[in-house]
C-alpha positions as CSV (number, residue, x, y, z in Angstrom):
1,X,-4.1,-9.1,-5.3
2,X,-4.9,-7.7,-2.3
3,X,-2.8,-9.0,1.4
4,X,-6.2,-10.4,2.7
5,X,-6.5,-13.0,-0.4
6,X,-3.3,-13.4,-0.4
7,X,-2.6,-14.4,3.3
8,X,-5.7,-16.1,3.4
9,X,-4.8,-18.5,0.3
10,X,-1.2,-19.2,2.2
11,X,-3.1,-19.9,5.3
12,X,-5.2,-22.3,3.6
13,X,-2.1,-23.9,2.0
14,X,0.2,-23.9,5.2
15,X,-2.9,-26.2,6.4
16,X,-3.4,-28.1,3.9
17,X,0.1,-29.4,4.0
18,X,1.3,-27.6,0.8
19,X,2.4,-24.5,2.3
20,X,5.8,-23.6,3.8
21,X,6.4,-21.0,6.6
22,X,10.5,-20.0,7.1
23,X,11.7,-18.2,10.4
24,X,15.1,-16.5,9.3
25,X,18.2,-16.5,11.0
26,X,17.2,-12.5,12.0
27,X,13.8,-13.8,13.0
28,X,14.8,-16.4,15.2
29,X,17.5,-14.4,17.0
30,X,14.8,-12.0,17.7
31,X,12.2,-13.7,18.6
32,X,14.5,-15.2,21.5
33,X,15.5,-11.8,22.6
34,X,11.7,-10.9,22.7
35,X,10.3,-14.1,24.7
36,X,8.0,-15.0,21.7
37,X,8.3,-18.7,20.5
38,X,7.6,-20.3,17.2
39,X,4.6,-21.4,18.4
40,X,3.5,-18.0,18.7
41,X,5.0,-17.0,15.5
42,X,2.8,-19.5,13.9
43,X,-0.7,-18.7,15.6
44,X,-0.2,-15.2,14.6
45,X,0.3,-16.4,10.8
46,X,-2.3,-18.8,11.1
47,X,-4.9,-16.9,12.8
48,X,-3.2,-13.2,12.7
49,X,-4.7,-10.0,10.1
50,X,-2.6,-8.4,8.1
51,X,-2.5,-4.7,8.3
52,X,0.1,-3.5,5.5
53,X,1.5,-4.6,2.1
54,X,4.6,-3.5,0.2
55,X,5.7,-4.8,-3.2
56,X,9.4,-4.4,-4.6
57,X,9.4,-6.0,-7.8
58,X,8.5,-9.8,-7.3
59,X,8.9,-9.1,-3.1
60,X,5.8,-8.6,-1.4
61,X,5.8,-8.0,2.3
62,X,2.8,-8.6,4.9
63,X,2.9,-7.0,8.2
64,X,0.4,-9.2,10.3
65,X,-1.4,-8.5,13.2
66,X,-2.1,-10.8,16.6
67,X,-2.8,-10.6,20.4
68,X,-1.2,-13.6,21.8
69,X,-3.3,-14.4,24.8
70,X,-0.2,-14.2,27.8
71,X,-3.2,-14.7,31.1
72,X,-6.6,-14.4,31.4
73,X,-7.7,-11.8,29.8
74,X,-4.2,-10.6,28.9
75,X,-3.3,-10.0,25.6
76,X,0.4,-9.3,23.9
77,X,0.1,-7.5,20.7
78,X,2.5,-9.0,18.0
79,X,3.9,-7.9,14.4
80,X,5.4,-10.9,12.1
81,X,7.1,-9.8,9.2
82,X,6.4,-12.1,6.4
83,X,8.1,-11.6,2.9
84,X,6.7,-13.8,-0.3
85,X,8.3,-14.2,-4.3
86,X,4.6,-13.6,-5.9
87,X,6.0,-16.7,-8.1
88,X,6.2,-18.9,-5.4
89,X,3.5,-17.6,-2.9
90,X,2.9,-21.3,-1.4
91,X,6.2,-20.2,0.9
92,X,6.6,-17.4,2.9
93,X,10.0,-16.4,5.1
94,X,9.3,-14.5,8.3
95,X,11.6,-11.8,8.5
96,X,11.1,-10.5,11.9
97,X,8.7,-10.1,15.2
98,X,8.3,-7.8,17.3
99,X,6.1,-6.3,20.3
100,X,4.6,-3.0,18.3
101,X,4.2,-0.8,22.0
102,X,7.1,1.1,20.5
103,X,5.1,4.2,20.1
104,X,5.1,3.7,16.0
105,X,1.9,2.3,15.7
106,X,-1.8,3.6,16.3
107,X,-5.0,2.7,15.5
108,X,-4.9,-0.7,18.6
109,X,-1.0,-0.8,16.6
110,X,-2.8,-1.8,13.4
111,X,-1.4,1.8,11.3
112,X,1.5,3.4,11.2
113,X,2.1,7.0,13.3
């Protein structure tokens, strides 16, 4: 399965009511130390893109993609790290967030330098 499907079917399960989204302890320190809220973190799942996939074993990870509106007409890009168990993809675990301006990215910080 590609990440597209696969986000797309955990989107449609988070709103359906039988999805589950987890913010990990790492997660949740970081995304104080960064100013973005869970709020945020859940638009950008919600409505976000992913842009990479990595499988170890049964551990898949989704990189996805968002511009969190911050003013009018100001965006904020924003990663969310999202790790899955292909057995139980109805719950996902964000593992991290992050502002991608580091200088890693390319492509409008959808690839990798």
């Amino acid at each position: 399965m590609n990440a597209e499907t696969e986000h797309r079917k955990f989107v449609e399960l988070l709103e359906e009511g039988d999805g589950k989204l987890v913010i990990s302890k790492h997660a949740l320190h970081r995304q104080i130390e960064r100013g973005i809220s869970e709020i945020d973190i859940r638009n950008a799942v919600l409505n976000g893109w992913p842009i990479e996939r990595r499988q170890d074993g049964a551990d898949v990870t989704i990189v996805l993609m968002y511009f969190l509106k911050i003013g009018k007409g100001q965006y904020r890009p924003l990663h969310v790290v999202c790790v899955f168990n292909v057995v139980h993809p109805e719950s996902w675990t964000v593992k991290t967030t992050y502002d991608p301006r580091s200088g890693e990215w390319r492509d409008n910080f959808q690839r990798r330098k």
